[in-house]
C-alpha positions as CSV (number, residue, x, y, z in Angstrom):
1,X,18.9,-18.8,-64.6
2,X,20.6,-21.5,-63.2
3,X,21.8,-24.7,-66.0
4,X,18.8,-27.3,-64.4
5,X,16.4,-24.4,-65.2
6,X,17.7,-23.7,-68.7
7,X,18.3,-27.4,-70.0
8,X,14.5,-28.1,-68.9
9,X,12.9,-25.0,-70.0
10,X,14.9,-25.9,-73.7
11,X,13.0,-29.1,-72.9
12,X,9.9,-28.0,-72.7
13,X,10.9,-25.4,-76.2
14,X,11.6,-29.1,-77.8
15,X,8.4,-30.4,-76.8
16,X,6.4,-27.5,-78.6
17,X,7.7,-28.3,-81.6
18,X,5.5,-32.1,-81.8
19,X,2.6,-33.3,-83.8
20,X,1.9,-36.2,-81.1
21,X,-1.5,-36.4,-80.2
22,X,-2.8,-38.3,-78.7
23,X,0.2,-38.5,-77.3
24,X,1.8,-36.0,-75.0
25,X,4.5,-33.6,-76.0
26,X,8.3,-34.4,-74.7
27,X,11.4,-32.6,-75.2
28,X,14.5,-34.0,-74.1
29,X,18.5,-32.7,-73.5
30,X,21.4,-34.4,-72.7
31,X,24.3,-32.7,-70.6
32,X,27.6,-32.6,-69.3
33,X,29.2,-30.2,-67.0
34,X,26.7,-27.0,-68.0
35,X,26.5,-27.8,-71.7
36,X,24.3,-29.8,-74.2
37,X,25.8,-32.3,-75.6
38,X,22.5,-33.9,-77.6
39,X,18.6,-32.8,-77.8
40,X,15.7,-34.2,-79.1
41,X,11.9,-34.1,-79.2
42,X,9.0,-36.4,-79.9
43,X,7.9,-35.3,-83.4
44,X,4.9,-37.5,-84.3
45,X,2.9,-40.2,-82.5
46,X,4.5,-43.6,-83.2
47,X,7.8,-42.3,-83.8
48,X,11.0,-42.9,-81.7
49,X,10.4,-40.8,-78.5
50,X,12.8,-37.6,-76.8
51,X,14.8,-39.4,-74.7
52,X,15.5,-41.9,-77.7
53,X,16.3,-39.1,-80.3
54,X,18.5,-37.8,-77.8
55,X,20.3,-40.8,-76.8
56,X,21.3,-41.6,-80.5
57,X,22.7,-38.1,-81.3
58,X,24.9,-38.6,-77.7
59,X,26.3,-41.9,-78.7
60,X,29.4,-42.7,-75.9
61,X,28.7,-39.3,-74.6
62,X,26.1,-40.0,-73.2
63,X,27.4,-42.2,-70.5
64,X,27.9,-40.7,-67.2
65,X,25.9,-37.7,-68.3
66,X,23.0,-36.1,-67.0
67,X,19.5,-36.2,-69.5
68,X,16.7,-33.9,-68.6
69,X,13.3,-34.4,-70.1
70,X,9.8,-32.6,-68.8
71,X,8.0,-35.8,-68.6
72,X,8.9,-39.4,-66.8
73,X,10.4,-41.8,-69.3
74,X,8.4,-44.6,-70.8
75,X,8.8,-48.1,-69.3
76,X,6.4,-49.9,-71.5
77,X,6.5,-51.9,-74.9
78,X,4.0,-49.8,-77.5
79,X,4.8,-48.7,-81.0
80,X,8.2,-48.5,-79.8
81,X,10.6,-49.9,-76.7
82,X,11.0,-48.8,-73.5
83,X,12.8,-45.5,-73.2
84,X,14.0,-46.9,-69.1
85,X,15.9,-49.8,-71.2
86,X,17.4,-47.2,-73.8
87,X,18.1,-44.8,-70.6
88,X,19.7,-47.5,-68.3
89,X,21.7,-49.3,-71.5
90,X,23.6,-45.8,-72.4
91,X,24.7,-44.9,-68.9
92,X,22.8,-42.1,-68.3
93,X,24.2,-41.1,-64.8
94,X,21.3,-38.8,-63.7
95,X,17.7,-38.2,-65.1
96,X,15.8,-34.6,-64.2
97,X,12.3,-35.3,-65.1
98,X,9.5,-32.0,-64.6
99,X,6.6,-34.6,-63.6
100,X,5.4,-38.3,-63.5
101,X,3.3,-39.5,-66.6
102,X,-0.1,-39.7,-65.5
103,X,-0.5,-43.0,-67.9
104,X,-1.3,-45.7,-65.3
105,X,0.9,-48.3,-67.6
106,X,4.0,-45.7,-66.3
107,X,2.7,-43.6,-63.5
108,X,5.6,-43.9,-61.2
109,X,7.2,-47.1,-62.5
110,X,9.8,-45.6,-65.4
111,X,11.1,-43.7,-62.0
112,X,11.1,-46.9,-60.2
113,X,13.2,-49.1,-63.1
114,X,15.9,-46.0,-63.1
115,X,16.7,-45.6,-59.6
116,X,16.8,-49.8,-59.6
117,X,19.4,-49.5,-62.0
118,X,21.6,-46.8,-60.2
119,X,19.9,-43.7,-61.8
120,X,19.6,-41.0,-59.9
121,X,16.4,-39.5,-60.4
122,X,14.9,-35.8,-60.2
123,X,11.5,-35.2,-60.2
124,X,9.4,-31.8,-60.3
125,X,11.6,-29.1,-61.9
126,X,9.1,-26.6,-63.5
127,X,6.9,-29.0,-63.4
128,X,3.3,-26.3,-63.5
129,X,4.7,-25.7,-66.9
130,X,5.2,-29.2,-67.3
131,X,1.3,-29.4,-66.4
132,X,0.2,-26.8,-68.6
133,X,2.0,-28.2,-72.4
134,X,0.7,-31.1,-72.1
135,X,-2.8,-30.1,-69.9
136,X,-4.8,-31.8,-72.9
137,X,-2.8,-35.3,-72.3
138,X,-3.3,-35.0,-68.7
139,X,-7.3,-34.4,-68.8
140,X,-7.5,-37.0,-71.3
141,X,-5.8,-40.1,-69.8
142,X,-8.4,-40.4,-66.3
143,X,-11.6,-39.5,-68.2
144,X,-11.1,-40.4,-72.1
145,X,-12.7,-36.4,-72.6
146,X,-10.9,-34.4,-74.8
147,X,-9.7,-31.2,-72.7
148,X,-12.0,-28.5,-74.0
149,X,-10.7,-24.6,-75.0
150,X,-13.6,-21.7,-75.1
151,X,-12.1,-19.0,-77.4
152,X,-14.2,-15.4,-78.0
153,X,-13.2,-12.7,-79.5
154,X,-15.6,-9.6,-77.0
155,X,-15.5,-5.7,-76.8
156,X,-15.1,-4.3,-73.4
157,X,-18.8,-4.4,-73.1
158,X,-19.1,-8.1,-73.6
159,X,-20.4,-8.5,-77.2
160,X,-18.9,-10.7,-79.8
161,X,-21.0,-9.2,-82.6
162,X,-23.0,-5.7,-83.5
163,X,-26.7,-5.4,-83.5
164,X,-26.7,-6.7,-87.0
165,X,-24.6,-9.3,-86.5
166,X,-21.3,-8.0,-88.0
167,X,-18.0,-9.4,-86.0
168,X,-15.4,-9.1,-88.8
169,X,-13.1,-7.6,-86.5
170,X,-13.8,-7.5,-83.1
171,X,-9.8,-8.6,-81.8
172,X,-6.6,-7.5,-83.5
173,X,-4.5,-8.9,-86.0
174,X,-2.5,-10.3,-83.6
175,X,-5.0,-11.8,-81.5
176,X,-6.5,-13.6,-85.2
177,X,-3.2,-14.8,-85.7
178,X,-3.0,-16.4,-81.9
179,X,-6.2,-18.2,-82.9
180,X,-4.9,-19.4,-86.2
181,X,-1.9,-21.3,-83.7
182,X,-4.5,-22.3,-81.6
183,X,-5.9,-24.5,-84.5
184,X,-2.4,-25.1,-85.4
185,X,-2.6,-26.9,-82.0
186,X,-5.4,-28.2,-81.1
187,X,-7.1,-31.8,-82.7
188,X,-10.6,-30.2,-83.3
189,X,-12.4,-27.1,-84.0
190,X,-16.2,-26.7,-82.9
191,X,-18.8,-24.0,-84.2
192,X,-22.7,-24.4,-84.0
193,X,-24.2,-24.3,-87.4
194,X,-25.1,-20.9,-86.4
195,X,-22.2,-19.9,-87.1
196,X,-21.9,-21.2,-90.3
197,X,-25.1,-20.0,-91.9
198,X,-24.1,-16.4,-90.6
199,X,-19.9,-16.4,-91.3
200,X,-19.8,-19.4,-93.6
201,X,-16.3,-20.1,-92.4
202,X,-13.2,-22.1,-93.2
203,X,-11.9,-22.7,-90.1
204,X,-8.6,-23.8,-91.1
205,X,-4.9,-22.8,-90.0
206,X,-3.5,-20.4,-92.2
207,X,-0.6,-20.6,-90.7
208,X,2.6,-21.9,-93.2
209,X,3.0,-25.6,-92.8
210,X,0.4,-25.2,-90.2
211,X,-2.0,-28.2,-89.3
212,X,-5.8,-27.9,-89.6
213,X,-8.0,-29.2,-87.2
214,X,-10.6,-31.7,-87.5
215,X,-13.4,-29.3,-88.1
216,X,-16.9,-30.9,-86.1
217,X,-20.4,-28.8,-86.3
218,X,-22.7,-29.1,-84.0
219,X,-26.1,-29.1,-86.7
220,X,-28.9,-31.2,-85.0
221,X,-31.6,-30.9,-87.6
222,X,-28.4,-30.9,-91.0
223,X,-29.2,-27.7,-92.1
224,X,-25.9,-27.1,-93.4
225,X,-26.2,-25.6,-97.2
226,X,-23.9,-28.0,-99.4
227,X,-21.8,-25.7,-100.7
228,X,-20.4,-24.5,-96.9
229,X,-16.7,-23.3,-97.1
230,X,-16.3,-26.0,-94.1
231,X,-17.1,-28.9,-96.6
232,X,-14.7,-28.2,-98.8
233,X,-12.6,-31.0,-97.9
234,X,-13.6,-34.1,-95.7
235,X,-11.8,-33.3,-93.2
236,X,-15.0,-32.4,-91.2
237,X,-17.9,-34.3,-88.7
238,X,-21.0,-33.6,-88.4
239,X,-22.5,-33.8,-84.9
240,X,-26.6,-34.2,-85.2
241,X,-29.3,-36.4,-83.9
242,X,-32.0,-38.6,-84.9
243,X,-34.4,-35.7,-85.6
244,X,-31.9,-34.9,-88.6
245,X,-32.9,-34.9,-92.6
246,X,-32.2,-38.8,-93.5
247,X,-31.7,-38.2,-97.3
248,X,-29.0,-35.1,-96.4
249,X,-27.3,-37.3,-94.4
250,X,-26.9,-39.6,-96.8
251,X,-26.0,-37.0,-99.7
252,X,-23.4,-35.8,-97.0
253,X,-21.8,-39.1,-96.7
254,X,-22.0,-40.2,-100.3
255,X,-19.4,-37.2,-100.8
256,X,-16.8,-38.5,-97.6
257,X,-18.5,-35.9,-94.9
258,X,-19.1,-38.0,-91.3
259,X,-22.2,-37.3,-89.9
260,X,-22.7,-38.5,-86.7
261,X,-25.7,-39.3,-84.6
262,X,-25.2,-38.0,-81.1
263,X,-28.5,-38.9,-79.4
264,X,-32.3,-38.6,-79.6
265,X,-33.9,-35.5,-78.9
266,X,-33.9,-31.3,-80.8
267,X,-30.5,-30.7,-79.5
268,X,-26.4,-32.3,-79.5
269,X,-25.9,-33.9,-76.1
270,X,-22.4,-32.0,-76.1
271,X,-21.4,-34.1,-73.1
272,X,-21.9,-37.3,-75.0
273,X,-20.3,-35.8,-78.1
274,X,-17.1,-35.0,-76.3
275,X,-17.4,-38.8,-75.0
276,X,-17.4,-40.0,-78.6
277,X,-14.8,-37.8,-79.5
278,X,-12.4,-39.1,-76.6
279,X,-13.3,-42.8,-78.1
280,X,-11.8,-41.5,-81.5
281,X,-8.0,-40.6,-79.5
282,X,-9.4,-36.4,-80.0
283,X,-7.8,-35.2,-76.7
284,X,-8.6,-31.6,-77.3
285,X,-11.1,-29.6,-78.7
286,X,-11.6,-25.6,-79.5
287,X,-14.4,-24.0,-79.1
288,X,-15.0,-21.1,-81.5
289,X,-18.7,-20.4,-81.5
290,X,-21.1,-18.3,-80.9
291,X,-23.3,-17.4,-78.3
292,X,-25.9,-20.1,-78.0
293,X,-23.3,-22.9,-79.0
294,X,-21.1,-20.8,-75.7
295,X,-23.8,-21.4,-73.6
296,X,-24.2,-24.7,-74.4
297,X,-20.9,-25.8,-73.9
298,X,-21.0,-24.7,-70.4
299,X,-24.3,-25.4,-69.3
300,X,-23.3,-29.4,-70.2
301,X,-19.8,-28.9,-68.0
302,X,-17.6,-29.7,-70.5
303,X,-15.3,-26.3,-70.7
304,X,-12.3,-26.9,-69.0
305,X,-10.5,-23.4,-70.2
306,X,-11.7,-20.1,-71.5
307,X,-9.5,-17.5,-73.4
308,X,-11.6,-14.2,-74.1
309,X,-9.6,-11.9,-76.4
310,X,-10.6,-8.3,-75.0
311,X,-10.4,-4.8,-77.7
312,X,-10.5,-1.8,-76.2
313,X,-14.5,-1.4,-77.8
314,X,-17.6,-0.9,-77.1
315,X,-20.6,-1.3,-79.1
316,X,-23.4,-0.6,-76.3
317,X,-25.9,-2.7,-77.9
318,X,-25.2,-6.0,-79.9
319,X,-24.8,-10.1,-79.5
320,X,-23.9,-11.3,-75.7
321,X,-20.9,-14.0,-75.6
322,X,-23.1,-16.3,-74.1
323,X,-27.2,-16.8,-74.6
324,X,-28.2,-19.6,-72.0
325,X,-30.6,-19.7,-69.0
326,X,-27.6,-19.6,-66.7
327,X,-28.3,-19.0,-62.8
328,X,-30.4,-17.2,-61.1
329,X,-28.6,-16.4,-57.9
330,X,-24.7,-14.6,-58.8
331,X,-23.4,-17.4,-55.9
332,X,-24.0,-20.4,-58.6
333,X,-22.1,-18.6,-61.4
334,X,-19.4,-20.6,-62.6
335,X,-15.9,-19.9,-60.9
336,X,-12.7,-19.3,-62.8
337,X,-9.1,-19.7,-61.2
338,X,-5.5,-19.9,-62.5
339,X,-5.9,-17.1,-64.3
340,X,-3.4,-15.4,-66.6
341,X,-3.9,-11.6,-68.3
342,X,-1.6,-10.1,-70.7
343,X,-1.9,-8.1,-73.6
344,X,-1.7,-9.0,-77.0
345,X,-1.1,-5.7,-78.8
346,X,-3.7,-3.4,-77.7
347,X,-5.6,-6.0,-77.1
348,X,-6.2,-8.1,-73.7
349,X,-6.1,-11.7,-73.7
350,X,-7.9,-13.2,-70.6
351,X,-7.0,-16.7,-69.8
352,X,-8.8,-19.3,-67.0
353,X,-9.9,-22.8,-66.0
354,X,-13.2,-23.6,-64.9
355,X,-13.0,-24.8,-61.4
């Protein structure tokens, strides 16, 4: 591998390690003649940024160097200064970005400022990878819609649960604990309260210093029993509509629970939920429910990836992954591309994006 592929793909390592949403994830080295000299990585939203970071543990170093980083520095005043300034004032000789930030106050122009200043810039080094860490950031900034993740667990023959109902296992341990850094990941978690009257789950991460998600359920009507493992903590919304019990919602809300009132009608507009969810900075959003709240999710068009954990199973006869009306003709079924397969255990994991 040669040193511009390394010191990006440590980039993009660094960048896994943030808690930045709604912010995007950025990993920065600095280099000099095939060796790090200084790293850094954006750890938080509001905090000093990669390139920053990276610039302070360089000091003099830094000038005449070469600084890779898998997104286009910052040339903006927000909660903190202009990386470009920080860049250009430490005599950064070269900078190696993977791809532009889609944000329209940068979008091209924290290029522009380097190369006015001398800088020689780089631009597109791994940048699909690029694309895919921070695929949430990049569906959020042009349409304000959190980027939306479909996860099932299925046997061979398509069913997430037997004939009675029972699901507890259908993937592998391994494939559980790939979920569990999914939610590690990801701002929200989504079930139908189908799912909770049958499972009564946590959803949490139970992953060590993991971070749980922001659980929502989608419950039209409130029929959520009080005592759900999901309320244990308030760390939890409610998606219903006008059609739900009035004196619930208030009990709910007198103990810290959000319910919120999506729209009129017997069933969650899940389209205008995601829109609510993208005016509260929630950039992405798993979905880990069940077959009716599947179907649902992509009958309104607001999947944007699936990832179907396949066992080696088959139950013959039990709950379908989906339960919609779906189409009638097999030329308007929904197409998948960019896929990826491999196996997790003996399990296989199936990944795809909604065209």
């Amino acid at each position: 591998m040669a040193d511009k592929e390394r010191f990006m793909k440590r980039c993009l390592e660094l960048a896994r390690k943030g808690r930045t949403s709604p912010n995007p994830m950025v990993g920065c080295v600095i280099a000099r003649q095939g060796r790090i000299i200084a790293e850094g990585y954006h750890e938080k939203a509001g905090g000093p940024h990669a390139e920053v970071q990276a610039l302070k543990k360089a000091g003099k170093k830094a000038r005449g160097a070469v600084m890779y980083a898998n997104l286009e520095p910052c040339c903006h005043h927000g909660k903190t200064p202009p990386c470009t300034d920080a860049i250009i004032k430490a005599g950064i000789k070269n900078v190696v970005c993977a791809m532009r930030d889609p944000n329209p106050r940068v979008s091209g122009e924290g290029i522009r400022q380097l190369k006015a200043a001398g800088i020689r810039v780089e631009l597109g080094l791994m940048e699909k990878q690029a694309k895919r860490l921070n695929e949430a950031f990049l569906r959020y900034i042009p349409s304000k819609m959190p980027f939306v993740l479909m996860k099932a667990a299925v046997t061979l023959d398509g069913r997430i649960a037997t004939s009675s109902g029972d699901s507890r296992w259908v993937s592998n341990e391994a494939s559980r604990r790939t979920v569990h850094r999914l939610r590690d990941r990801y701002d929200a978690v989504l079930v139908g309260i189908g799912t909770v009257l049958k499972d009564n789950p946590r959803l949490t991460c139970r992953i060590r210093e993991g971070n749980d998600p922001i659980r929502i359920i989608v419950d039209s009507k409130l029929r959520i029993p009080l005592d759900a493992e999901v309320l244990a903590d308030d760390n939890v919304m409610i998606a219903a509509t006008e059609a739900c019990d009035s004196k619930k919602k208030a009990r709910l809300e007198a103990r810290g629970i959000g319910v919120t009132v999506v729209n009129s009608g017997r069933r969650v507009d899940l389209y205008r939920l995601m829109q609510m969810l993208g005016e509260l900075r929630i950039i992405s959003v798993l979905v880990e429910g069940g077959a009716g709240i599947n179907a649902s999710a992509l009958e309104a068009g607001i999947v944007d990836k699936v990832m179907f954990f396949i066992a080696p199973k088959m139950i013959i006869r039990g709950k379908p992954v989906t339960e919609g009306k779906g189409p009638k003709l097999m030329k308007d079924a929904l197409q998948l591309n960019r896929i990826r397969i491999r196996m997790v255990d003996d399990d296989l994991l199936y990944e795809a994006y909604l065209k």
